[in-house]
C-alpha positions, 0 to 999 in steps of 0.5 A: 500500500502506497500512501502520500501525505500531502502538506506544504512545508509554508502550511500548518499541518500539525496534524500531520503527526497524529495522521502518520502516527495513526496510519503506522498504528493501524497498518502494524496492528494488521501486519500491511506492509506501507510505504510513505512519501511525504510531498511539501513542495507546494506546485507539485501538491497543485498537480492532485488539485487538492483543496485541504492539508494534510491531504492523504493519498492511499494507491493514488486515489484521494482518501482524506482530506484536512485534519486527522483521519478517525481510527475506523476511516483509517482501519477500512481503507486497510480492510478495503485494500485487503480486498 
């Protein structure tokens, strides 16, 4: 599972931790093997046309959008991806 957190490095994404430290949580307690890249420059954020930050990403498709994701949101995105 390929996971992208998008928040520019001029914004306050403060809940940008507690979104990587849930989705790390989740993902261990699964045993889902993840992999994370985090995009702060801010023309390639443009690129997804995302309205807010932190955004999330899960296989390329929009997950999330601004603020912590709750626990059960965060935990059927991994169900889904087992699928």
């Amino acid at each position: 599972m390929n996971i992208k957190i998008l928040c520019p490095e001029s914004a306050d994404c403060s809940d940008y931790y507690e979104t990587i430290k849930r989705i790390k949580e989740v993902a261990v307690e699964r045993n889902i093997t993840i992999s994370f890249e985090v995009v702060e420059d801010m023309e390639a954020i443009r690129l997804y046309s995302v309205v807010g930050t932190p955004a999330i990403l899960i296989d390329g498709k929009i997950a999330h959008l601004g603020g912590v994701p709750a626990r059960k949101k965060v935990e059927a995105w991994f169900a889904q991806s087992l699928r």
